[in-house]
C-alpha positions as CSV (number, residue, x, y, z in Angstrom):
1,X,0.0,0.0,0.0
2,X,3.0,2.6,1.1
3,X,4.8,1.7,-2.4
4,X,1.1,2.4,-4.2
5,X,0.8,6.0,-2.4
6,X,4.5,6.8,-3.4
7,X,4.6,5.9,-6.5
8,X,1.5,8.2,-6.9
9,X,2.8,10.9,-5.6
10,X,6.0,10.6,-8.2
11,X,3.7,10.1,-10.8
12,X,1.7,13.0,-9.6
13,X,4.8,15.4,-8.6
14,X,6.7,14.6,-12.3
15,X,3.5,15.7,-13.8
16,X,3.4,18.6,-12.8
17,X,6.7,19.4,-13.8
18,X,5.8,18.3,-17.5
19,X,6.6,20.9,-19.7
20,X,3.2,22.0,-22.2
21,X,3.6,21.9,-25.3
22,X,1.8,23.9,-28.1
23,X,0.7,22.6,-31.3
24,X,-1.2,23.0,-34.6
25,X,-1.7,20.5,-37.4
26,X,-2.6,23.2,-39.8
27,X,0.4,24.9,-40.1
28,X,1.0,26.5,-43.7
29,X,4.2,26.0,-46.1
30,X,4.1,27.5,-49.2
31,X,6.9,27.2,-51.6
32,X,8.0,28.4,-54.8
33,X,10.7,27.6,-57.5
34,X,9.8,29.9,-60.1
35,X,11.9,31.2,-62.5
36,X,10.8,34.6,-64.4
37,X,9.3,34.3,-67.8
38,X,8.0,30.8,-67.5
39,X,5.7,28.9,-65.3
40,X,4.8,29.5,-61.7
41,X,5.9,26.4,-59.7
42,X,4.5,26.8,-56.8
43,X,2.5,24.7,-53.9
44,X,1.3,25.1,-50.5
45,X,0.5,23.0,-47.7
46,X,-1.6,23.1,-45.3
47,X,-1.4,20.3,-43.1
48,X,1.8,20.9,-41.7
49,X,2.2,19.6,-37.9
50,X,4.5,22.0,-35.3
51,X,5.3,21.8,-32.2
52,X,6.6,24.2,-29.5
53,X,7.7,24.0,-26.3
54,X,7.3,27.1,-24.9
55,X,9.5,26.9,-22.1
56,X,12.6,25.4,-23.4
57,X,12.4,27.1,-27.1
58,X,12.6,24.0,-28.2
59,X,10.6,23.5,-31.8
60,X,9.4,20.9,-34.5
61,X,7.8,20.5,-37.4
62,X,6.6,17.6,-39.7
63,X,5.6,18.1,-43.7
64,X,4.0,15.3,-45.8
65,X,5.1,15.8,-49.1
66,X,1.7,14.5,-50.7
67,X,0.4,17.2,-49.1
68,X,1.9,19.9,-51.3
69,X,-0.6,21.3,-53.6
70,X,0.4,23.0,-57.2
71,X,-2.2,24.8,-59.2
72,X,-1.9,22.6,-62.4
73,X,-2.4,18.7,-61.4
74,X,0.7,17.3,-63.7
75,X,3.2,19.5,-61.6
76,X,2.2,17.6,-58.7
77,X,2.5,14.8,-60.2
78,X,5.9,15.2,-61.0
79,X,6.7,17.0,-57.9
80,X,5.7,13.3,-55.8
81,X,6.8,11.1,-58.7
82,X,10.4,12.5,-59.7
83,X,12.0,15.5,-57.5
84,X,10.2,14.7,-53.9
85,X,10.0,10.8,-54.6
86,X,7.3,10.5,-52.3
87,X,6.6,7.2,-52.1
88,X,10.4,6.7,-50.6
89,X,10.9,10.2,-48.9
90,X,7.0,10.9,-47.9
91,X,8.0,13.7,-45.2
92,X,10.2,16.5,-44.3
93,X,11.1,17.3,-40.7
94,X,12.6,20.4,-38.9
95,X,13.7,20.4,-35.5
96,X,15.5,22.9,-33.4
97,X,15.8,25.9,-31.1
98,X,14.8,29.3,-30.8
99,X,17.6,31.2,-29.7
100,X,17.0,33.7,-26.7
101,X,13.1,32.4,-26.7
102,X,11.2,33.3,-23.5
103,X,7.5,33.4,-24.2
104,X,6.7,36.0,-21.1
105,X,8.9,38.4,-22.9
106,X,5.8,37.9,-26.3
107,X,4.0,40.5,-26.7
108,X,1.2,41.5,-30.3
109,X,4.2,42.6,-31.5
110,X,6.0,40.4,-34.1
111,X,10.3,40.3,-32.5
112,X,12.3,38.8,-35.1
113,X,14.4,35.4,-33.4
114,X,17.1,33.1,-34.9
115,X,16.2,29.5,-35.1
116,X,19.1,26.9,-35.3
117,X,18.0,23.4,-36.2
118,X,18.3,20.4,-38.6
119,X,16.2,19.7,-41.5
120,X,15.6,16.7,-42.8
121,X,14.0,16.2,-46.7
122,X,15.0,13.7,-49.3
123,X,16.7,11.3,-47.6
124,X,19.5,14.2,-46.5
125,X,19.9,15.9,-43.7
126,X,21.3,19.6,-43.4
127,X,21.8,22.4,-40.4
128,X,19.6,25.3,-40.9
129,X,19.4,28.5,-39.6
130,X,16.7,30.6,-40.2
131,X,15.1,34.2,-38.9
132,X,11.5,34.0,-37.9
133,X,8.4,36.5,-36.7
134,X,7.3,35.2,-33.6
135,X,4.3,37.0,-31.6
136,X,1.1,36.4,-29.3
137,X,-2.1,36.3,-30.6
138,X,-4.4,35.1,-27.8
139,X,-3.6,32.4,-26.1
140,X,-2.1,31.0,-29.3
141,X,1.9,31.8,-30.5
142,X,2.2,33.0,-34.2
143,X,5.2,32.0,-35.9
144,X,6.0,33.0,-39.4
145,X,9.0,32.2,-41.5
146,X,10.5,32.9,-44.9
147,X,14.0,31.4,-45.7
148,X,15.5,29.4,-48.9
149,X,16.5,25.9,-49.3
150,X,19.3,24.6,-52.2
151,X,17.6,21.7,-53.8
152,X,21.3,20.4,-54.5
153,X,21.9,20.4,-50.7
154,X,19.1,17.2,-50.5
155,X,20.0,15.2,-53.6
156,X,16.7,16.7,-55.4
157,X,18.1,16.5,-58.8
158,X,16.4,18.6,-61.5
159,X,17.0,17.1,-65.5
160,X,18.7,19.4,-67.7
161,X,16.0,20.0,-70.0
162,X,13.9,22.0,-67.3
163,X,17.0,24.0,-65.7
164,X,15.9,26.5,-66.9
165,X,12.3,26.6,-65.6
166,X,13.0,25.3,-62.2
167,X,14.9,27.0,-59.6
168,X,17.2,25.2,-57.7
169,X,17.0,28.3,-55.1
170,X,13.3,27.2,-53.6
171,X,12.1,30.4,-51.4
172,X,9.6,28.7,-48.5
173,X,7.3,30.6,-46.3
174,X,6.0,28.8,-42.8
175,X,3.0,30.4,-41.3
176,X,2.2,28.5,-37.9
177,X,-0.2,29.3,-35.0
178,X,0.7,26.7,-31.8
179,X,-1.6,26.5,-29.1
């Protein structure tokens, strides 16, 4: 019976010492590859899954890659079939830290913070920093990105007889509210 009570109150005590998390499974990435004078190549997702703890700084985020949707139907296609490879590399992941985060300090006012962390696309991994706009809204957390990833630096290979239609320079945008 004493080891029953005990063991509750550990259970009980490290409980309360959890640390919250804030969340949203409809984040928004939108990226683009255009290249002037020809085609938009663009998608957007919204589905995107992030996570924040709030009291560490600490922050993740998961993309399906199915979940990218183009305007015209055959870019998708392509997009899953031959650069992404879904099928073998069906997500991208982010994690990191928010340097110098400490949400009593967030105000309605968007601060700009540095976020250091390792993404993860393609079957290639890569450190990443990145700027991002981080505010309150509510009870919620706002956090809004826009930073550029090298296709070349995740082994997405793009055929020589669309070079010139595709960048390689891919300029992403996150728009996230955690709660």
């Amino acid at each position: 019976m004493k080891t029953k009570l005990v063991s509750l109150l550990i259970v009980i005590s490290l409980s309360s010492f959890a640390q919250t998390k804030m969340i949203t499974k409809t984040g928004k990435i939108t990226f683009e590859a255009s290249v002037p004078a020809f085609e938009e190549v663009k998608a957007k997702n919204e589905s995107v899954t992030v996570v924040l703890n709030p009291a560490t700084g600490d922050i993740a985020s998961l993309a399906l890659m199915k979940g990218f949707r183009f305007k015209v139907a055959l870019m998708e296609e392509h997009f899953n079939e031959n650069y992404a490879e879904s099928d073998t590399y069906p997500k991208a992941t982010f994690k990191g830290k928010i340097e110098n985060f400490d949400v009593s300090k967030l105000t309605e006012t968007a601060k700009t913070y540095t976020i250091k962390g390792r993404m993860e696309m393609h079957g290639k991994t890569k450190d990443l920093t990145i700027t991002a706009s981080i505010k309150k809204s509510g009870d919620a957390i706002d956090i809004d990105s826009d930073f550029t990833l090298n296709t070349d630096d995740y082994g997405i290979e793009i055929p020589s007889v669309i070079s010139k239609k595709v960048s390689k320079k891919v300029a992403v945008k996150l728009d996230a509210t955690v709660k």
